[in-house]
Structures are given as C-alpha cells and as structure tokens.
C-alpha positions as CSV (number, residue, x, y, z in Angstrom):
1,X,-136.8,33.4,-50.3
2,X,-140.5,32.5,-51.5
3,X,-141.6,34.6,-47.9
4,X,-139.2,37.6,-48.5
5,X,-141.1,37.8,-51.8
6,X,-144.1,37.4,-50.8
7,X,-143.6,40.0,-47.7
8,X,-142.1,42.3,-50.4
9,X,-138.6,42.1,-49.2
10,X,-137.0,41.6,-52.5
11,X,-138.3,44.4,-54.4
12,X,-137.5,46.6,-56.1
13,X,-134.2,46.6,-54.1
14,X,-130.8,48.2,-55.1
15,X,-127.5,46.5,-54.5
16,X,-125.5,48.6,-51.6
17,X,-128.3,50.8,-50.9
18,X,-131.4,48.0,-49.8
19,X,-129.6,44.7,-49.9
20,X,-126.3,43.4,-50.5
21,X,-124.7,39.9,-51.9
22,X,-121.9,38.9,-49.5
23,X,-119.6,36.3,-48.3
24,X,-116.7,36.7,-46.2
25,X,-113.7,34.5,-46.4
26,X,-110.0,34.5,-46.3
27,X,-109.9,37.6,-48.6
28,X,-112.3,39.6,-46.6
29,X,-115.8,40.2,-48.2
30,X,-117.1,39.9,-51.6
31,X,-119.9,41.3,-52.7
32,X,-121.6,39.5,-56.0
33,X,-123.0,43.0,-58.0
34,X,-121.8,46.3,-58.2
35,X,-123.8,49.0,-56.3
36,X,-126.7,50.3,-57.6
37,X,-127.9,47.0,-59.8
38,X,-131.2,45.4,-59.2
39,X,-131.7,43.1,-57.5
40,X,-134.5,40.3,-57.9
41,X,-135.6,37.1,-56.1
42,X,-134.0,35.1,-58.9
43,X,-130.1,36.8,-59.0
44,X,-130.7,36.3,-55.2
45,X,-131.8,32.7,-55.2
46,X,-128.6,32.3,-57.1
47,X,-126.2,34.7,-54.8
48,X,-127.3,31.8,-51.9
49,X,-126.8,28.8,-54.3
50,X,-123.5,30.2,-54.9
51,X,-122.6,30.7,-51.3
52,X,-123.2,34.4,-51.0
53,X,-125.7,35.7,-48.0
54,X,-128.4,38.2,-48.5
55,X,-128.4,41.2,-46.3
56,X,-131.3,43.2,-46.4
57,X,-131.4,46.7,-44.5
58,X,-134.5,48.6,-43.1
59,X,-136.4,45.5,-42.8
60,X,-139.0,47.0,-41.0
61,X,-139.4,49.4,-43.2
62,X,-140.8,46.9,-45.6
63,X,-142.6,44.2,-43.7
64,X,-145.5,45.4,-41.4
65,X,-144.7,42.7,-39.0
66,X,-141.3,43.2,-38.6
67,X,-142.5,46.9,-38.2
68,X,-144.9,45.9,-35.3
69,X,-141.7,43.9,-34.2
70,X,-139.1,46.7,-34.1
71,X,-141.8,48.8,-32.5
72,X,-142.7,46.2,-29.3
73,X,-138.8,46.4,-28.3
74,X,-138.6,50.3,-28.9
75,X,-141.3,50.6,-26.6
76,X,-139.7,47.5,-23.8
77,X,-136.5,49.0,-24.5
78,X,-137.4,53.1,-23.4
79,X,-139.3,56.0,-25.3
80,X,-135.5,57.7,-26.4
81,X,-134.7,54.1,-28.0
82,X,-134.6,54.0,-32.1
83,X,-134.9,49.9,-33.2
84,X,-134.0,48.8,-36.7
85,X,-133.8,45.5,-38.2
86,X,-131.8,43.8,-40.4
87,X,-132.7,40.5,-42.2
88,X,-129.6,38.2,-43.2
89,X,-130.2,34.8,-45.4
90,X,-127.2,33.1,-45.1
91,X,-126.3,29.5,-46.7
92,X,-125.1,26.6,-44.8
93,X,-121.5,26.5,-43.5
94,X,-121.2,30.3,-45.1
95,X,-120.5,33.6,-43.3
96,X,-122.0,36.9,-44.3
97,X,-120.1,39.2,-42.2
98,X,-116.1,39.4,-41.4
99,X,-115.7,39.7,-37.6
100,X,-116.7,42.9,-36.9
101,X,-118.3,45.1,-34.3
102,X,-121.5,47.0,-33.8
103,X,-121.1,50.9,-32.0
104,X,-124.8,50.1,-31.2
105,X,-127.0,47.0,-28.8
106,X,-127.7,44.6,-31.2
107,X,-130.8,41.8,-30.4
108,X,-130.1,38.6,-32.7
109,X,-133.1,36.6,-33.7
110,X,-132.3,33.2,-35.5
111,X,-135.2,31.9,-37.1
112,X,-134.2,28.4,-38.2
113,X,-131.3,26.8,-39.0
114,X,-128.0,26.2,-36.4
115,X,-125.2,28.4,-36.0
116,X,-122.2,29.0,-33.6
117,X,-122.3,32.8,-32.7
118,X,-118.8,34.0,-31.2
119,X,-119.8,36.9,-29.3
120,X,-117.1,39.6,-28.2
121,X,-116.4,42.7,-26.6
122,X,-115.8,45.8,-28.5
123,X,-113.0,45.9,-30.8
124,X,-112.5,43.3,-32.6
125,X,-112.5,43.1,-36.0
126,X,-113.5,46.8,-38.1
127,X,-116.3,48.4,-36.7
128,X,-118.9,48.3,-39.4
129,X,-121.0,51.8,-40.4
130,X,-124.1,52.4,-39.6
131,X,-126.8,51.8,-42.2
C-alpha cells in the first residue's frame, strides 16, 4: 500500500465510484463501506488485514506510469483500441471477484505474489458492468 500512496492511488478516493472493498465467498461479494465514504490508506490497510481486496478503477488515470503503460498497448493493440486499467490488492488465499466475465479483452498483469487463474469462455458467472 506504501507505493499506491505514494503514486497517489489512494486519494482522495470514494467507495463505489474510485475504489472498492471486496471479498467474494460463499454469499457472493461483500463490500466493507457503503458507497460514497472515503476512503484512506489506513481503512484500506485494514480492508486487506481483514481479508477484503482493494480494487481501484481508472488506474491510469492516476499514475503517470500506468498512463504511459495503458498507452504502449493502445498503440500495439490498433489506433481504434481504448485501454484501461485496473489495480486489484488482494490478500493471501482471498478472492476479490465472484466468477464473472468481462464483454471486453482483458490483459492480466500479476506483479508478485502466486495465484491460480481459472480462465473461461464467455458465460460463466454474471457478466460484470463496465466501469
């Protein structure tokens, strides 16, 4: 989290409009704050402590080099091509997301730490909105 601060990731952010508290489980997915509270580096620290992921939209929109990023593969990927990221913090043996599927190509880039991705055609799970 110290990075997303200092990239200015983390603020100021609103819950459900910049970023969002989640887990997924049995129960489907729980957010930790109602939308529209602030959020801080702090309430997130303790979101993650308490097994909740951080998902941050329009990542590029706040970090220059994630800009310069989402710009290199628009311009590989075609001049009609419109590139977005997202940034997901997730704990250790948590999941952020219910399965779901994306109406869009999605690139996944895992920094550090291991996880098994299930990857699957169309249809499973709800199709989650666009951001």
């Amino acid at each position: 989290l110290a990075g997303c601060a200092a990239a200015g990731l983390l603020g100021p952010l609103r819950h459900g409009q910049d970023v969002r508290l989640v887990r997924s489980g049995e129960g489907g997915e729980v957010c930790r704050l109602p939308d529209g509270s602030a959020v801080t580096a702090a309430i997130c620290r303790a979101a993650l402590d308490d097994g909740f992921s951080l998902a941050v939209r329009g990542a590029g929109l706040r970090d220059t080099g994630v800009a310069g990023l989402c710009a290199a593969v628009s311009q590989a990927a075609g001049p009609a091509s419109e590139v977005g990221a997202n940034l997901y913090v997730t704990p250790p043996s948590a999941r952020a997301l219910a399965a779901h599927y994306d109406d869009h190509d999605v690139l996944v880039l895992q920094l550090s730490g291991a996880k098994r991705w299930e990857v699957w055609s169309a249809g499973c799970g709800e199709a989650l909105p666009r951001l």
